[in-house]
N, C-alpha and C positions, 0 to 999 in steps of 0.2 A: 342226646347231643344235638347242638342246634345245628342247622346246614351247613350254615356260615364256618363252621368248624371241620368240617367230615377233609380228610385225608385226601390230597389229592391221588390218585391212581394212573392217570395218564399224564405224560409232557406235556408243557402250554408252552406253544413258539407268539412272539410277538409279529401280527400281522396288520398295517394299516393303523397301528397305532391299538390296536386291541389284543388279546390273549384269547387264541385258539386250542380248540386240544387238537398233536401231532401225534403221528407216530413215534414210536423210541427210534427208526431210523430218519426219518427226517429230522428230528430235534437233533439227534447224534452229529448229520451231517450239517446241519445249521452251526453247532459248537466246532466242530473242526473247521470248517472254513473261515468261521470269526477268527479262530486261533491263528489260522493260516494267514489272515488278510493281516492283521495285525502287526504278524512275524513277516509278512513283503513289503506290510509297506513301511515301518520303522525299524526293521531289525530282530534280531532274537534276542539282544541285550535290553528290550522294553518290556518283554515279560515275566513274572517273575511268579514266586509261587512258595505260597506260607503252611508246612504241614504243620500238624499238630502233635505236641510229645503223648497226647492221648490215645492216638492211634498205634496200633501194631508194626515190630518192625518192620514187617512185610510190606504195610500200606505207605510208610515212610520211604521205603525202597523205591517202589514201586511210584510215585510221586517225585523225587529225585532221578528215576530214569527217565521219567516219562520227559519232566524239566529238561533235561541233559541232553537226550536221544532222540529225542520227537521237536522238540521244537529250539534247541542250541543254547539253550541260556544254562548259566550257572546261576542263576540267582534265584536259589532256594536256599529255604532258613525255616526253623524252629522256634517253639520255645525250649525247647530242652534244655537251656539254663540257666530256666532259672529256679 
């Protein structure tokens, strides 16, 4: 398999306009605070969040709290119907 292909194994946080490898906690807290900046400065009603009917109930649960409980939005949706 050529390089160009091989799996990434570590986070890449965007630095200066490039892609660094992070830690899993710094990328972690890089994505929360995006979340967070997002949700202060337009509201929890600008977020939203699309599961997939291919995933497990759990991960759909889990994706709807997260929506609901962590950052105030209700607006999650599926395809589930179709």
């Amino acid at each position: 398999m050529s390089e160009k292909y091989t799996r990434l194994t570590q986070p890449l946080v965007r630095e200066h306009g490039r892609l660094r490898e992070a830690s899993w906690d710094e990328a972690l807290t890089r994505a929360a605070d995006g979340f967070g900046r997002i949700v202060g400065e337009h509201g929890p009603w600008s977020f939203g969040m699309f599961s997939c009917s291919k995933a497990s109930n759990e991960v759909n649960y889990l994706a709807q709290k997260f929506t609901r409980g962590v950052l105030g939005s209700n607006n999650i949706d599926s395809c589930n119907r179709t």
